[in-house]
N, C-alpha and C positions, 0 to 999 in steps of 0.2 A: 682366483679370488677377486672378490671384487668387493669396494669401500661402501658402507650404507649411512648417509648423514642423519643420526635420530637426533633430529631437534641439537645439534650444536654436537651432539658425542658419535664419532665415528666407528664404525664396529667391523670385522673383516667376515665375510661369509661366501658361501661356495657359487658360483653364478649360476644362476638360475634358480636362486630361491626364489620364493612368493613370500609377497607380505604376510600372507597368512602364517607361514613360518616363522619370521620373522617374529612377530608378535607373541607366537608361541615359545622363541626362544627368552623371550621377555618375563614372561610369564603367563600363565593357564587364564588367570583375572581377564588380563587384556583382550590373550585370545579370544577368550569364551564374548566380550563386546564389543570386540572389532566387528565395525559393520561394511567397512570398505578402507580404502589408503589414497593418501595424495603423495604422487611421484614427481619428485623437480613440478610441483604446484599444481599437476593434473591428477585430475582423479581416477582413481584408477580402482578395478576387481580384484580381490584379495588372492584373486588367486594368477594374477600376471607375473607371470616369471619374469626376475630382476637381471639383468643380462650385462648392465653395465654399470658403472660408480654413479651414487644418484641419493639425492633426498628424497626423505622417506618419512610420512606421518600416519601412525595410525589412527585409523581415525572412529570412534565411537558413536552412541547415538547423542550425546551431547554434545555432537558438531552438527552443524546442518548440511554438511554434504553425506556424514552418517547415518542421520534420519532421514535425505531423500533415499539412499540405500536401501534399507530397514525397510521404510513407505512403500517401495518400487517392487521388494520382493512380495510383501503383502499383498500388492495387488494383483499379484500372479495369485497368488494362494485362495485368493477372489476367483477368479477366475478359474483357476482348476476345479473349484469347488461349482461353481454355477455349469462350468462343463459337463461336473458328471451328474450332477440336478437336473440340468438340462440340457439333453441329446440331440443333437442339430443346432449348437449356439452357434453362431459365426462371433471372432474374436473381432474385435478394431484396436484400439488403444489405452492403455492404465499406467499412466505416470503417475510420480510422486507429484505431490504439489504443494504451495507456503503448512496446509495443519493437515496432512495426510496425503489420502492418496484416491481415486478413482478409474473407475473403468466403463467401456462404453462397448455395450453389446448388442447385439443382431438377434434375439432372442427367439423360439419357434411361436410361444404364444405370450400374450401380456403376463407379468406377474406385478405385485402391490407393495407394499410396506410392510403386509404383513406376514409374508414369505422372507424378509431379512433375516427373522430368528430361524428359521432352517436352512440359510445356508452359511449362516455362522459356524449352525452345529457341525456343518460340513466341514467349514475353516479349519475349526478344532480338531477335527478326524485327522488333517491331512499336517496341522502343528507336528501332532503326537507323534504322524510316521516316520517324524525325522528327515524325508526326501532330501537329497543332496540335490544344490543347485551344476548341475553341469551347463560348461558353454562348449560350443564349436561353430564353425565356419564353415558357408556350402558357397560354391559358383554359384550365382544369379539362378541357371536353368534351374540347378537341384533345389534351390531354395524354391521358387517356384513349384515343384512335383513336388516338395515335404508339406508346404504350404495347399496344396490341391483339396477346394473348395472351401477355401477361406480368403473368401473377392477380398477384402480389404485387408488382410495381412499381403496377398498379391498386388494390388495397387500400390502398396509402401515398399514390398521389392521391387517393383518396376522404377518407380521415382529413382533408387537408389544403385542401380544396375549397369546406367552410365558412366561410372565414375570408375568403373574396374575393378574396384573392391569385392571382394567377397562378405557375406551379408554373415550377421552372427545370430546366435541363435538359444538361448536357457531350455535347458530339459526341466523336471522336476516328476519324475515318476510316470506318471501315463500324460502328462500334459508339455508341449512345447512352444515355445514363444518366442516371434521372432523379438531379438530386442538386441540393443547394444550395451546394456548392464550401467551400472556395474548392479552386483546382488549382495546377500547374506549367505553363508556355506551350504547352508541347508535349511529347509521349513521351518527345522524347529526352532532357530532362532528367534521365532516368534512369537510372542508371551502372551499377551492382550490385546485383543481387536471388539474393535467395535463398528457396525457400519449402522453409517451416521442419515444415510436419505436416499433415498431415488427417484433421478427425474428423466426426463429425455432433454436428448443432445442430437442436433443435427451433426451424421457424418461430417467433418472437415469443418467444419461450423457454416456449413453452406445451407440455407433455407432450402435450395433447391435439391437435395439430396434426404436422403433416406432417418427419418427419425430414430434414433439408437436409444437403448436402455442405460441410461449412468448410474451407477452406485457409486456411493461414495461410502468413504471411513476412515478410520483412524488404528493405531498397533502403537505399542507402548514395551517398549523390556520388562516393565511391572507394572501387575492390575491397581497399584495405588497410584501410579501415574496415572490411568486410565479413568480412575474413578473420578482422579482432579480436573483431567480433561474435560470428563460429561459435566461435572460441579459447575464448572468453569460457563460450558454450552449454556445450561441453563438459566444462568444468571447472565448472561449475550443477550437469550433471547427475553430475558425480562428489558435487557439494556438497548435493545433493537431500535435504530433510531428512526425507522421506518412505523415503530410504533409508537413510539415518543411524538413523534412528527405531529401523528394524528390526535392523541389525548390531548395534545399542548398547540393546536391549529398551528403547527409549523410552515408547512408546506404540504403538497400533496400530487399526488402521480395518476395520472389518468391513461385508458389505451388509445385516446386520441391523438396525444403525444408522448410514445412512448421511448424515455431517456430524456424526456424534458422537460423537467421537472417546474410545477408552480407553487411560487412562496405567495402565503397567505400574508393577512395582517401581521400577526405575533413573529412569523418569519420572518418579513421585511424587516421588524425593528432590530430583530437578532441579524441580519445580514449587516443592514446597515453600521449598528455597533461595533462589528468585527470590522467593517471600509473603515469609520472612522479612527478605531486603532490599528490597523495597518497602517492609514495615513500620517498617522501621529507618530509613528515608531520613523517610518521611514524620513519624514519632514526631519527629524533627531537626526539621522544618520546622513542628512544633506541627497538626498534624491527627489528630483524632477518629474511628476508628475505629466505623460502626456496620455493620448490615446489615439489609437490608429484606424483604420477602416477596418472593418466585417470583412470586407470581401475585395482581393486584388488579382488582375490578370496573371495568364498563363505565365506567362514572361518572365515573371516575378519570382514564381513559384520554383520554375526552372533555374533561374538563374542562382538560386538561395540553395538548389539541391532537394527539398523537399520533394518536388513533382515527382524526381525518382525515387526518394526513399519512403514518399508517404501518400502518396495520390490516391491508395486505396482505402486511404481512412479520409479521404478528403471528400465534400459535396463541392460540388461545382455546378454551375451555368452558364449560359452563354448569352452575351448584352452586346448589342450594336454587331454580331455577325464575332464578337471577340470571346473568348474562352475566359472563365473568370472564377476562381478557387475561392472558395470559404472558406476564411483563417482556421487551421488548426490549434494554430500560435502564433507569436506573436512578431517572434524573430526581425522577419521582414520590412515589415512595418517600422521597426524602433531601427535596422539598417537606414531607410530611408532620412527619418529623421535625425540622423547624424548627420548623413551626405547632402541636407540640405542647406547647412553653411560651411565656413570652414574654419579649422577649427587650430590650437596652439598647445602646445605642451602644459600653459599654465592653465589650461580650463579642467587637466585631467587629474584625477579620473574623474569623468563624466557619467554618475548615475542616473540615469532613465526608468522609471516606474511606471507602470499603466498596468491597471484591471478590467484586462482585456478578454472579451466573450468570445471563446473560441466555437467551433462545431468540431465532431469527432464521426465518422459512422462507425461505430460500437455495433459488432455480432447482437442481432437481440438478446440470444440466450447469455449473454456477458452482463448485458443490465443489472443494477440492482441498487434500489434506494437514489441516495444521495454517493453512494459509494462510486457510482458508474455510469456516467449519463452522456449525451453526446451534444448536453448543451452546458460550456461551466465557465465559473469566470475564475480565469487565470490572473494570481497576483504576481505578473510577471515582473521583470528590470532587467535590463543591459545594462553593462558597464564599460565604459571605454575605457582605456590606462594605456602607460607605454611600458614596455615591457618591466621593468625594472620595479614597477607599481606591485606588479602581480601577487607577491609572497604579504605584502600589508593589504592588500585590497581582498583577497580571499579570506585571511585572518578577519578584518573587519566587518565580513560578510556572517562568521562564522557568530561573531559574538552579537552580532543584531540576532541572528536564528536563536541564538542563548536566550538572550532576552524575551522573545516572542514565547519559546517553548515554556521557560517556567514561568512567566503569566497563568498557562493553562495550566501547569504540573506536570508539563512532561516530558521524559525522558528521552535520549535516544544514544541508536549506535550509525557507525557513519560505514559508508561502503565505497570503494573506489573502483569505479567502473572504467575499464580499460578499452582497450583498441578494439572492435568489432572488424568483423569480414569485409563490411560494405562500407570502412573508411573512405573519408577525403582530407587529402592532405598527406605529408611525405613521413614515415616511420620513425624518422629521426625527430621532426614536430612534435611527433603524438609522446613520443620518450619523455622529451624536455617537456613537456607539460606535466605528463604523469609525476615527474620527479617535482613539480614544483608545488601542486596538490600534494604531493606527500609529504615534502618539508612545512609545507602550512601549518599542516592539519598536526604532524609529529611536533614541530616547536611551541604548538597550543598545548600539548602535553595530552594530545588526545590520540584515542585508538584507532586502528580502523582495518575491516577486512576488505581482500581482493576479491573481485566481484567480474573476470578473469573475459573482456570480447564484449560488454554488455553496454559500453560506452555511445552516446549522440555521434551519431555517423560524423559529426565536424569536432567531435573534441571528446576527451576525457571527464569525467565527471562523480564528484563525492555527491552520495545522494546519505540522504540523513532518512533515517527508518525509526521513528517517535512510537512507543511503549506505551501503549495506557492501563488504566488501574485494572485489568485483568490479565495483563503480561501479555496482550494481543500488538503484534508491531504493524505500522501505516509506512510507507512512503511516499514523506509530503515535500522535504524541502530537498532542492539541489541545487549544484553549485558547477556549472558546465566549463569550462575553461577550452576557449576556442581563438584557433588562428584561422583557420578558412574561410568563414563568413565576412570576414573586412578587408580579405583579400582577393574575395568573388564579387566584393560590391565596390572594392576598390577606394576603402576609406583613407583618409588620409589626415596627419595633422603636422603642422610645422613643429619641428621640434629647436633645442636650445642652440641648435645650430645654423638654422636658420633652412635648412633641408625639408625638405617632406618626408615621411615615414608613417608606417602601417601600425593602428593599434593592435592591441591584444584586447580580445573583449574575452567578461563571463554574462554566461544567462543564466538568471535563477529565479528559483521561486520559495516561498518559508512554507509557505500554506497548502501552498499546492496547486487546488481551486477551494475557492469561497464553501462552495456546495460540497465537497468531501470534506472538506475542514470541520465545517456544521456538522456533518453526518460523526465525524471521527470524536468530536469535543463529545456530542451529545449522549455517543456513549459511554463516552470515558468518564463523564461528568453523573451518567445513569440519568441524566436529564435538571442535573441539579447546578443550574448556572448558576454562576456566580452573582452577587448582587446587580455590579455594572453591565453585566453584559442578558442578567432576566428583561423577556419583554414586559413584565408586567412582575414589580418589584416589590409592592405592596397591596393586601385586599383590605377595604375597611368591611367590617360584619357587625351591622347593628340587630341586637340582639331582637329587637322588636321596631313595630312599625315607629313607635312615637319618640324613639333615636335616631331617625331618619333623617330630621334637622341636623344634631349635631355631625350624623356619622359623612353627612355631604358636606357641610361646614371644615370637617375635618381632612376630606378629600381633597378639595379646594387649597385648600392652606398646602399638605402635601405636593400637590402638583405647582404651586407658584414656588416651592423651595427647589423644583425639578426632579421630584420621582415621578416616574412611572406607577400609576394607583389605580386601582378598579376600586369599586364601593356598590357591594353586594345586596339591593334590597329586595330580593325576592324572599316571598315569605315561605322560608323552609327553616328547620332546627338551626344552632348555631352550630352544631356538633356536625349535622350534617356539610353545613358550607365548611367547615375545617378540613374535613375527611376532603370534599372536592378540590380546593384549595391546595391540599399537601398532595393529591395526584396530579395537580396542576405544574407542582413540585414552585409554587409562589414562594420567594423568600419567606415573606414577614404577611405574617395575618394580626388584624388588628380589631381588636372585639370592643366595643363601644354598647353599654348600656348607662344605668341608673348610677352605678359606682363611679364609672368615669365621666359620665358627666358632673356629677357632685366634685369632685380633683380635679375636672379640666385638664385629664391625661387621658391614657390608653392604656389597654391590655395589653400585652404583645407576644407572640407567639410565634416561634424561628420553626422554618423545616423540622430540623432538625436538633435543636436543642432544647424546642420543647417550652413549655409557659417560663418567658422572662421577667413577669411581673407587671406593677403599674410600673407608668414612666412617663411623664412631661410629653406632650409634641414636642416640640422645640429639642428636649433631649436626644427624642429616636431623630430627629432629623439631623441633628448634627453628627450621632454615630452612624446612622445610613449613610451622608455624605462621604464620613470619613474611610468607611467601607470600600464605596466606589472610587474614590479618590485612589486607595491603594491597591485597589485591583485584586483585596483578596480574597481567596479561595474558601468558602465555608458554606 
């Protein structure tokens, strides 16, 4: 017999159950939602035999290691289906991913978009037959000869052949994939599917390599989930800041520079806006503004760790015969700038802030929007402290991130990202960190899930995942907690005993970059900034030519009180420039004819609320001010 820990209550059962049993002994409900299990924290296929005392969760699709499950089996079910659609497909890969799932194929002839609605019908066919997912395990060779003429399911056995292991492998009725799971029991667990798009993907995301077929989709346990989902799609794509961009002269992306995004007028003021309350937040919270160079030698890069963990996402040149990296980040940089005095216990902790332009080489096919570029400006900060700082300085960290997020309205949940493969630093460091991030973030009376290997090669890290108003999550702010980098640069500060000692530094960011921030607000907002932070806060609309006086008169006055005003006299309806105006998504329209000049006021007409009435100048400026002053949301 052996103990099973469900969630705090321990149960006795016979060894070699499977969760799936397990689940079943719970009850039929669960069963029947069980989309996989986490054993002692790892996840695991519902159907691994439990062999020793161990905690046990079952886990459904309203977990998200559930739904990569559920996702992962779907895309089999894609796949079998396009198999027997299409005879000579060569397989490559279909993972689950953050809102579904994809697959990438080797197809015999081109297909469209509008061959998706028949191999849905397919999908369906193969829901209904029920198929049980089976797994099993071949030596390398055999995997090889089951795999025979499918070059890149044999290129993924190859990679993985060295290690000794034997390779695993999902059945599902006439169709077999290599994979390492975990699954759902059988096909039919699958309710509602939708496939969402298809485009091409280079094999391995190598330009040099062979262009593949990707579908993408989505599966749901019920079709009113699914219908919420496309509801959902539809009103993204009305929200697409990519399109917002362009109606509202945001910014704009060209194949000249592609992932490099240029801000127009109206963008630079919305950039700008966002620098000056960063700065404003952070100047509150007592940090130091510097900035560091673009671009630093080899040497540097090495000696920080980066050049081996990240060189491949790095551009480089070579100046004076010497090797010389394009910051990715900032890290480096803000190292130097400590170690260029020296420093005392009373200066700490030492906040360092810089919105720093980094470069990234981004896979083309990764690009997208404001969302993915490989030019951004990072609102980075180092923080020095001595160790004992650590537990207040992260807490402190946390409630600036508070502050900044409900500005915007938004939400978030935090994740703690642990020890990765390709650490640096000693196991017993990366512990004592972990546990100090956890007590932070616990004593703030806040949540948070493990996020289990996915940590900065030099430290642990709570990364904060912000919600916006269609329940779509971002990751923008993080909180890194590191000991390596001031012990690779060999910082140092006198402490209260008169000694030298090592700080403990965190690197983090609220925003993220500049340019995903803009892209993430713009849809959350559906383009409806807020009064302070609109490029252009008010339009005056004189109704005819011979308001033209007043309506620039009126203009004048508004922009010496400090709005932002455009004053509209081209000769079109007024009806018309209101409609342009509200796709503009312009706070305040302000209609100026015969009536208002007679009262020496204005019309006024909000986005969104619709005709306010007459009103005094003087009045709307003092409630626009007051608007802006509090930064709120409407």
């Amino acid at each position: 017999m052996i103990t099973i820990d469900l969630k705090g209550q321990p149960k006795e059962f016979e060894a070699g159950v499977t969760p799936a049993e397990v689940a079943k002994s719970i009850g039929m409900g669960l069963y029947k939602s069980a989309c996989a299990a986490r054993v002692n924290g790892e996840v695991k296929d519902l159907r691994t035999p439990l062999t020793e005392d161990c905690a046990l969760e079952i886990l459904t699709f309203d977990d998200q290691d559930g739904k990569k499950a559920y996702w992962h089996t779907t895309s089999h079910i894609l796949a079998q289906a396009v198999g027997r659609l299409y005879p000579g497909t060569k397989f490559a890969i279909g993972p689950a991913i953050d809102n579904g799932f994809y697959y990438d194929f080797d197809l015999p002839a081109p297909i469209s978009p509008d061959d998706l609605p028949r191999i849905e019908e397919e999908i369906k066919k193969i829901i209904k037959e029920n198929r049980s997912l089976t797994r099993f395990e071949l030596e390398p060779s055999a995997a090889m000869e089951k795999m025979s003429g499918q070059e890149y399911k044999q290129e993924l056995i190859e990679e993985h052949s060295g290690n000794g292991e034997k390779i695993s492998f999902y059945e599902q009725g006439d169709f077999c994939d290599l994979c390492a799971g975990p699954h759902l029991m059988s096909t039919g667990g699958v309710k509602a599917v939708k496939l969402t798009s298809i485009t091409g993907a280079y094999w391995r995301g190598d330009s040099t390599k062979k262009m593949l077929t990707r579908i993408y989709g989505i599966s749901f346990p019920k079709a009113s989930q699914l219908e919420e989902h496309l509801q959902m799609l539809e009103e993204a794509k009305k929200r697409d800041h990519r399109k917002i961009g362009r109606e509202q002269g945001l910014f704009m992306l060209r194949d000249e520079g592609p992932g490099f995004p240029f801000f127009l007028p109206k963008g630079m003021v919305l950039k700008n806006l966002l620098i000056d309350y960063w700065r404003e937040v952070h100047k509150k919270y007592g940090y130091m503004e510097i900035s560091t160079p673009i671009m630093l030698n080899r040497q540097l890069w090495e000696r920080s760790g980066h050049w081996e963990h990240y060189k491949d996402n790095m551009y480089t040149t070579v100046i004076d015969e010497t090797n010389f990296g394009i910051k990715p980040m900032n890290c480096p940089g803000g190292m130097l700038v400590y170690a260029n005095e020296p420093h005392s216990y009373r200066e700490l902790p030492m906040r360092v802030g810089e919105l720093g332009l980094v470069h990234r080489h981004e896979l083309s096919g990764t690009l997208h929007g404001l969302f993915r570029v490989r030019c951004f400006t990072q609102d980075d900060a180092h923080i020095f402290m001595t160790p004992d700082q650590m537990l207040n300085v992260i807490q402190e960290t946390v409630r600036l991130f508070d502050e900044v997020y409900s500005t915007f309205g938004l939400n978030y949940t935090i994740e703690l990202s642990t020890m990765p493969e390709d650490h640096i630093g000693t196991v017993e460091e990366w512990e004592r960190n972990q546990d100090i991030l956890k007590q932070a973030i616990t004593a703030m009376g806040k949540d948070f899930v493990i996020n289990e290997g996915d940590g900065a090669f030099y430290g642990p890290k709570l990364d904060f995942h912000i919600a916006d108003s269609l329940g779509r999550t971002w990751q923008c702010g993080t909180i890194q907690l590191d000991s390596q980098l001031p012990e690779r640069f060999q910082l140092e500060y006198t402490g209260e005993d008169g000694q030298k000692h090592r700080p403990v530094m965190i690197h983090r960011v609220v925003l993220g970059s500049l340019e995903r921030f803009i892209g993430v607000i713009t849809e959350h907002l559906a383009g409806k900034f807020p009064l302070w932070l609109s490029p252009v806060q008010a339009v005056v609309l004189p109704i005819s030519e011979r308001h033209h006086g007043y309506a620039k008169a009126l203009t004048s006055k508004l922009e010496e009180a400090g709005l932002r005003v455009e004053c509209d006299l081209r000769a079109e309806k007024t009806g018309y420039k209101i409609r342009e105006a509200q796709v503009q998504q312009t706070p305040y329209m302000l209609v100026v004819g015969d009536k208002e000049i007679e009262s020496a006021g204005i019309s006024v007409r909000h986005r969104r609320e619709g005709d306010m009435g007459l009103m005094d100048a003087g009045a709307f400026i003092d409630m626009a001010l007051k608007e802006i002053k509090t930064k709120e949301l409407k």
